[in-house]
C-alpha positions as CSV (number, residue, x, y, z in Angstrom):
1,X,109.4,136.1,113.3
2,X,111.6,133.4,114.9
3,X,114.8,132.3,113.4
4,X,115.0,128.8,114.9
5,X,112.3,126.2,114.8
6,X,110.0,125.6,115.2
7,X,108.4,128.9,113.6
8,X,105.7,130.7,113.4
9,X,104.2,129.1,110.6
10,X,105.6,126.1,110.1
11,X,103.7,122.2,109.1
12,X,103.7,119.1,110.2
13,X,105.6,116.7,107.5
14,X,103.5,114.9,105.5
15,X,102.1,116.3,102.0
16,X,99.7,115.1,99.2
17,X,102.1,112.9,97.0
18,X,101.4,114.1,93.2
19,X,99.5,112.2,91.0
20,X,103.0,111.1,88.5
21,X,104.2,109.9,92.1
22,X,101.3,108.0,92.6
23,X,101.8,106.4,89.4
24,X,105.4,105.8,89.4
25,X,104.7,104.2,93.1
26,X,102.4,101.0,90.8
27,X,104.9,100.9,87.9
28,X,108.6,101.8,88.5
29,X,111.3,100.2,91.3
30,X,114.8,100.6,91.8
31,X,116.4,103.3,91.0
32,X,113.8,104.4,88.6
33,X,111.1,104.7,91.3
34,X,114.1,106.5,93.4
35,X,114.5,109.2,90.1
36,X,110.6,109.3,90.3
37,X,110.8,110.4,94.2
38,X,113.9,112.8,93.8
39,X,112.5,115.1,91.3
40,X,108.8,114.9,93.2
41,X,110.7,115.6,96.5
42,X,113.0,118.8,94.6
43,X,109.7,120.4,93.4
44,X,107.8,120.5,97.0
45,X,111.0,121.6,98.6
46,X,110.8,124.5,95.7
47,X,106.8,124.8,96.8
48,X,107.4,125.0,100.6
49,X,109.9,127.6,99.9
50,X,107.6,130.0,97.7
51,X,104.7,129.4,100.0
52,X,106.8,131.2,102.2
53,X,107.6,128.2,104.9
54,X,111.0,128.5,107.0
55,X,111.3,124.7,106.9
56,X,110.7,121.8,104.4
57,X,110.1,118.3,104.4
58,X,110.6,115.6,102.1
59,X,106.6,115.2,102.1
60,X,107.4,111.6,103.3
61,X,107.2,110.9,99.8
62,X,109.4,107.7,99.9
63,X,106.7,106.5,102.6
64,X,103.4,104.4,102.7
65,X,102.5,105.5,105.9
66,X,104.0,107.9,108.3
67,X,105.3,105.4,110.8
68,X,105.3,101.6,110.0
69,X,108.0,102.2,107.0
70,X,110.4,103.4,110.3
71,X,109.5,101.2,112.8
72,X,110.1,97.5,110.2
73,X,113.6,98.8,110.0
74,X,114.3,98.8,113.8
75,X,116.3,95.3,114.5
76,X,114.5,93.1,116.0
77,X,110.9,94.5,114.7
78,X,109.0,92.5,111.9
79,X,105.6,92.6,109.9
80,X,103.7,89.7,112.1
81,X,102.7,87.2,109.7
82,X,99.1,86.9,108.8
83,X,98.3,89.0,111.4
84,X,96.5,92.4,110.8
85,X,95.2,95.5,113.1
86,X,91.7,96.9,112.4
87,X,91.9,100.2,113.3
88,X,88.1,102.1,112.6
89,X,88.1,105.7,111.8
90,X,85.5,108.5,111.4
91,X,84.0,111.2,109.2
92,X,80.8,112.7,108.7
93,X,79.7,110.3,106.2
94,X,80.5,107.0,108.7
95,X,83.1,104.8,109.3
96,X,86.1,103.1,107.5
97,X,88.5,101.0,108.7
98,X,92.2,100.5,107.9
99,X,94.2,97.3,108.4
100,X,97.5,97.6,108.5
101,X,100.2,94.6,109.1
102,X,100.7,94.3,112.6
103,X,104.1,94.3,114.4
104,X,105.7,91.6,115.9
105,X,108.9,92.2,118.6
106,X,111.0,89.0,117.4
107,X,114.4,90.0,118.7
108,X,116.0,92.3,120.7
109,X,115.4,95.7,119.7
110,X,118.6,97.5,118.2
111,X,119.6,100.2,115.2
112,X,121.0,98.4,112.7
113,X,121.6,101.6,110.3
114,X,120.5,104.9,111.4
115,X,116.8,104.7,109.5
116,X,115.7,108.1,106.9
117,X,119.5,108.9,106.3
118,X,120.0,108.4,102.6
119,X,116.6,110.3,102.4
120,X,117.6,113.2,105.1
121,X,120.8,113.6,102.9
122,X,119.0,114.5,99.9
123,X,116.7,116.6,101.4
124,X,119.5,118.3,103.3
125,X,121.2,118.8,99.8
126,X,118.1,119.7,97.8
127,X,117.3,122.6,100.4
128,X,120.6,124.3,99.9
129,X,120.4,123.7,96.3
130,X,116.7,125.5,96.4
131,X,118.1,128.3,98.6
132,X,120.8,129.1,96.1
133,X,123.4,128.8,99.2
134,X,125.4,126.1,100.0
135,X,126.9,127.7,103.4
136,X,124.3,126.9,106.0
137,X,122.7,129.3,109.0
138,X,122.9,128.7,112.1
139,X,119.3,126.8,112.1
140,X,120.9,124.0,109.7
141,X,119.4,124.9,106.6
142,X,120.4,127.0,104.1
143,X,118.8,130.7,103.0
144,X,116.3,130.7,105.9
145,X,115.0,127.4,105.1
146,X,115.3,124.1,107.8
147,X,115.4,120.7,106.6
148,X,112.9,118.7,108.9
149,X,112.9,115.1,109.8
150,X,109.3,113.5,111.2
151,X,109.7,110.2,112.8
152,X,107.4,107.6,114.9
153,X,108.0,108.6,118.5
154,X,108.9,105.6,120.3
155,X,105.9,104.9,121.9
156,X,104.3,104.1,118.6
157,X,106.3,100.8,118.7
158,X,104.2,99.7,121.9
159,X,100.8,101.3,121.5
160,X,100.7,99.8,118.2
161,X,100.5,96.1,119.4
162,X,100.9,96.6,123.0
163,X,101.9,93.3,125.3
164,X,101.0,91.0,122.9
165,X,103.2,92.0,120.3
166,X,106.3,91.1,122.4
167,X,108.2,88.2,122.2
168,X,108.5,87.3,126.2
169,X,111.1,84.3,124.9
170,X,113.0,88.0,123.9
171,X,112.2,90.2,126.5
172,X,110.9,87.9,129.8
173,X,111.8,91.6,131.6
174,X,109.8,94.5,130.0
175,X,112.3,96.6,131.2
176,X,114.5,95.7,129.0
177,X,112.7,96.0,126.3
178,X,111.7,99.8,126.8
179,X,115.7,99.9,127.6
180,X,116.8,98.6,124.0
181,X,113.6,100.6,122.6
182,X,114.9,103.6,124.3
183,X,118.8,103.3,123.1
184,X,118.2,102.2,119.7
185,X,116.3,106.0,119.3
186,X,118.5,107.7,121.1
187,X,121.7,106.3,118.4
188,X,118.7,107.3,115.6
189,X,119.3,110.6,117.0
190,X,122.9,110.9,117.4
191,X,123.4,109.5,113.6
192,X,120.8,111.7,112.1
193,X,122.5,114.5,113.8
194,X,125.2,113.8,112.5
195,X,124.7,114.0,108.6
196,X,123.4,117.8,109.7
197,X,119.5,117.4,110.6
198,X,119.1,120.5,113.3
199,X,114.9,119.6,113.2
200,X,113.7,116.4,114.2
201,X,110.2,116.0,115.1
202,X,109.1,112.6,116.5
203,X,105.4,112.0,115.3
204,X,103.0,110.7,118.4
205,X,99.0,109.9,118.0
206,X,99.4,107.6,121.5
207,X,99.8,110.5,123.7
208,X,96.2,112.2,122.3
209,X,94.6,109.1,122.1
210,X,94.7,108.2,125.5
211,X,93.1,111.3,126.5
212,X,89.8,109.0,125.1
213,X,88.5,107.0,127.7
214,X,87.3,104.4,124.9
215,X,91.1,104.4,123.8
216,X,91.9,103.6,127.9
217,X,89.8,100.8,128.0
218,X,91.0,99.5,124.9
219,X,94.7,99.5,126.2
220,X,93.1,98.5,129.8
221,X,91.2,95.3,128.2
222,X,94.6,94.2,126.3
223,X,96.5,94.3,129.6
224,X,98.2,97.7,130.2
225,X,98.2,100.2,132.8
226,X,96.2,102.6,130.6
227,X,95.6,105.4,133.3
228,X,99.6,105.6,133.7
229,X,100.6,104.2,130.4
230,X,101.6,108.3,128.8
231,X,103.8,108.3,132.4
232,X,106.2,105.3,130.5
233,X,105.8,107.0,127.1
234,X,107.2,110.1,128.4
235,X,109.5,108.6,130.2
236,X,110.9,106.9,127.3
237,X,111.1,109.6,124.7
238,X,113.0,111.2,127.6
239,X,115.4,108.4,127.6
240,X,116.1,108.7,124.0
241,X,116.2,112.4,123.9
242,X,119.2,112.3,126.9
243,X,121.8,113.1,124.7
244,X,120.5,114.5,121.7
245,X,122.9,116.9,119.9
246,X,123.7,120.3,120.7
247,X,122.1,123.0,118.5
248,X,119.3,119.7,117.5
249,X,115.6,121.3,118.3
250,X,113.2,118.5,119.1
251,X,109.1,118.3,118.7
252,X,106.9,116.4,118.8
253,X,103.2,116.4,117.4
254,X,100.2,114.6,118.1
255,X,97.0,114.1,116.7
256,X,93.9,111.9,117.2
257,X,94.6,110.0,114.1
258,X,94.6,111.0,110.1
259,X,93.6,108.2,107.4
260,X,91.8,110.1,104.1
261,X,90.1,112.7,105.8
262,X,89.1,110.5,109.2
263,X,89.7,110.5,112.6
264,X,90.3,107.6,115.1
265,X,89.7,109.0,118.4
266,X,88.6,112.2,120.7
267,X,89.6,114.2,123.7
268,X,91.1,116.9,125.2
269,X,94.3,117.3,126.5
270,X,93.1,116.9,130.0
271,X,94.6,113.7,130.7
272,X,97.6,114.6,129.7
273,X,98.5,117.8,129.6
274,X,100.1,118.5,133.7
275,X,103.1,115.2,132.9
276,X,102.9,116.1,129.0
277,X,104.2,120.1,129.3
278,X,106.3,119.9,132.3
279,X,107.9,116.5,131.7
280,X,108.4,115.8,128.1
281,X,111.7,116.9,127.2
282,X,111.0,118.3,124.0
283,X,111.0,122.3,122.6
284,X,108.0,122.1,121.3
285,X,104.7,120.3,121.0
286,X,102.6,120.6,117.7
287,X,98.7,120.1,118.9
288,X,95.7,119.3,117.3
289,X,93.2,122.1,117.3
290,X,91.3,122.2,114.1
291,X,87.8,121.1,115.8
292,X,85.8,120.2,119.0
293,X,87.4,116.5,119.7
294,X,90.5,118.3,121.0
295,X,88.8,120.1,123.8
296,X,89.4,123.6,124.7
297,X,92.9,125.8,125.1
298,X,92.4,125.5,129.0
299,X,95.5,122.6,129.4
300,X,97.6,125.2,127.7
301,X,97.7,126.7,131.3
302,X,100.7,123.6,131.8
303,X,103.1,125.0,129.3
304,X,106.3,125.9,131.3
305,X,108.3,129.5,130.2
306,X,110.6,128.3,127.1
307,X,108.8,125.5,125.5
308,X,107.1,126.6,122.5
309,X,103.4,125.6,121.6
310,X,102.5,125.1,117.8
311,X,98.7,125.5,116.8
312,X,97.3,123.0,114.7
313,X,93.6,125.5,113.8
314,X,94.1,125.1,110.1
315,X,92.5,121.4,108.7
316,X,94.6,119.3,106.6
317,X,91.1,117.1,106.3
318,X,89.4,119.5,104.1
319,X,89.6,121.8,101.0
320,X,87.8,124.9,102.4
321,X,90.3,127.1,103.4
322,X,90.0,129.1,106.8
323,X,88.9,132.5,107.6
324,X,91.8,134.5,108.4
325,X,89.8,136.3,111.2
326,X,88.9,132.9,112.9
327,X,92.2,131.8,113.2
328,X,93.3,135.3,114.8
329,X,91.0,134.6,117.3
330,X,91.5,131.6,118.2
331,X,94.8,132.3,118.7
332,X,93.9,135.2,121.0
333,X,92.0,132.8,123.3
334,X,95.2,130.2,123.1
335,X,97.3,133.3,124.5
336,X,95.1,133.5,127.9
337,X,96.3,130.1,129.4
338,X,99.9,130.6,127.4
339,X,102.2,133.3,126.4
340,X,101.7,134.6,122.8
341,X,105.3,134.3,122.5
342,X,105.1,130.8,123.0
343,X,102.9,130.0,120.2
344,X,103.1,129.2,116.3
345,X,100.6,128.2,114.1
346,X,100.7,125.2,111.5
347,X,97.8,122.4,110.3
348,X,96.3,120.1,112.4
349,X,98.5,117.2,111.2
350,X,99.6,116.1,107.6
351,X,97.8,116.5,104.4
352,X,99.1,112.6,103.3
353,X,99.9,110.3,106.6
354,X,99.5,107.8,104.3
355,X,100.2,107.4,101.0
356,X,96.5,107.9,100.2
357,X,96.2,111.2,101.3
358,X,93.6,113.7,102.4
359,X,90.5,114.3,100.5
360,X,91.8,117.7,99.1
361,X,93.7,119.4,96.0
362,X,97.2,120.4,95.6
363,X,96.3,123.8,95.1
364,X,93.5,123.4,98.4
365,X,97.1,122.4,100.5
366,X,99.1,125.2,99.3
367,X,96.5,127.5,99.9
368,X,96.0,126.7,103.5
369,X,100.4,126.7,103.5
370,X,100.1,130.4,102.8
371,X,97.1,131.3,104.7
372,X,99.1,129.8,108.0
373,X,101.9,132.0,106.3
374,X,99.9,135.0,106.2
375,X,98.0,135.0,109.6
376,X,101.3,134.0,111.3
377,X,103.0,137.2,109.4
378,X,100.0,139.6,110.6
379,X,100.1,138.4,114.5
380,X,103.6,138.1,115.1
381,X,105.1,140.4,112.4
């Protein structure tokens, strides 16, 4: 088993908010709401542990939604008034569609306070607490288990509202907006590195999304360079990731979009992969794999020597739990195009990217926690 992140069976962040939560969320603020969240957040830190997980997350607890609650507390980024995005996902019953409050770029793009850092800190000190050990390891956690921090990669800033959504009064130069983008992540990173996070894992659907050609034409229609546009998103991230802190172990994760149980796009990691593996600057890269939308294991064949690939085969949009078999053997035919060695296993994405969550129990998450647990235990020992 590995001993740095990510691990052999590891997750992606997000995790079903309990029902008191849900209820504090509509009745308490202030500090009470914050009281509400700490002891939520100290008891799945206690169930990530004894499902046997080498890291934890906060669950995103504190959030609504796994990315716009980061990006309005960049400087210079606002809700746009009035204005909404209709995004339409899919299931196998139809469609449903989920509006969210667009973004507007308003001024120039800074880091006013390094964003997550009262809410690392306490998931920093809760670990250690649940470990029984306040000394540390030399992963950053405490007793085997990693505090994790998921954030919006940058590019979600601009695939989210694209041209449109920035001031040119601000930024007549786009290049100086991806510049400002860029820096304001990369002092994100050297803050939050600071108060001790050792996993950060920045959170990307843009870069599976526009392996859809209906996503491409989307972007194409609103006036980006859609069959180049993952180029500038790599290139970004890059940017931001230039001087991230020794000993800091970066991933980043992608899926094809997860809103109760739904999906927002398809495609395999063709598109992608060749710029995505060799040039992204990252340790690892957690993938969607749980059905047929995300194509076959072929663009695995990419993956340079020392980047690690983390297998998303178990659902987070279902209750059923996997076959233990099924999972062994799709990892066998992962390890044709990509060293065994290289590869870990966790969910597809989040069981809660929003504070709705996924249609499934508890118990149905925790279950699939262990299974990943399990299976990763048997094939890498």
């Amino acid at each position: 088993m590995r001993t740095s992140p990510p691990f052999r069976a590891d997750h992606v962040g997000s995790l079903l908010r309990p029902p008191a939560l849900l209820r504090a969320r509509q009745t308490l603020t202030g500090d009470e709401l914050r009281a509400a969240e700490d002891a939520a957040i100290r008891d799945v830190v206690r169930k990530q542990r004894d499902a046997g997980l080498q890291s934890a997350t906060d669950g995103e607890f504190r959030r609504a939604s796994w990315h716009m609650d980061f990006i309005y507390r960049l400087g210079g980024v606002g809700q746009a008034a009035d204005e909404h995005i209709t995004v339409r996902f899919h299931n196998a019953r139809g469609d449903i569609e989920f509006t969210p409050a667009a973004l507007r770029v308003h001024d120039r793009i800074r880091l006013n306070e390094p964003i997550f850092a009262d809410d690392f800190a306490f998931l920093r000190d809760t670990v250690r607490e649940t470990a029984g050990d306040t000394a540390g390891d030399t992963a950053g956690g405490s007793g085997g288990l990693v505090p994790k921090l998921t954030i919006p990669s940058p590019s979600m800033v601009h695939y989210r509202g694209g041209p449109a959504a920035i001031d040119p009064k601000v930024y007549p130069d786009i290049e100086e907006f991806w510049r400002d983008l860029s820096a304001a992540y990369a002092e994100q990173v050297r803050r939050i590195g600071a108060l001790g996070c050792t996993y950060l894992q920045f959170d990307d659907t843009s870069l599976a999304y526009l392996n859809d050609p209906a996503q491409r034409a989307e972007l194409a229609g609103r006036g980006d360079d859609a069959e180049h546009m993952h180029l500038r998103y790599i290139k970004q991230i890059n940017a931001a990731l230039a001087a991230k802190p020794a000993g800091m172990t970066i991933t980043t994760h992608m899926c094809r979009g997860n809103f109760r149980s739904s999906w927002a796009a398809s495609g395999g990691y063709d598109f992608v992969a060749e710029a995505l593996f060799n040039e992204l600057k990252v340790d690892g890269f957690f993938l969607e794999y749980d059905d047929e939308r995300s194509g076959g294991f072929e663009p695995l064949r990419f993956v340079p020597p020392g980047k690690m690939v983390v297998l998303g085969l178990v659902t987070t949009k279902r209750g059923e739990l996997e076959s233990k078999d099924t999972l062994k053997r799709r990892i066998d035919e992962a390890a044709k195009f990509v060293d065994l060695d290289q590869l870990c296993l966790s969910p597809q994405c989040g069981f809660s990217s929003t504070v709705e969550g996924n249609e499934l129990t508890e118990a149905q998450q925790f279950a699939k926690l262990a299974l990943i647990v399990e299976t990763a235990q048997e094939v890498w020992g």
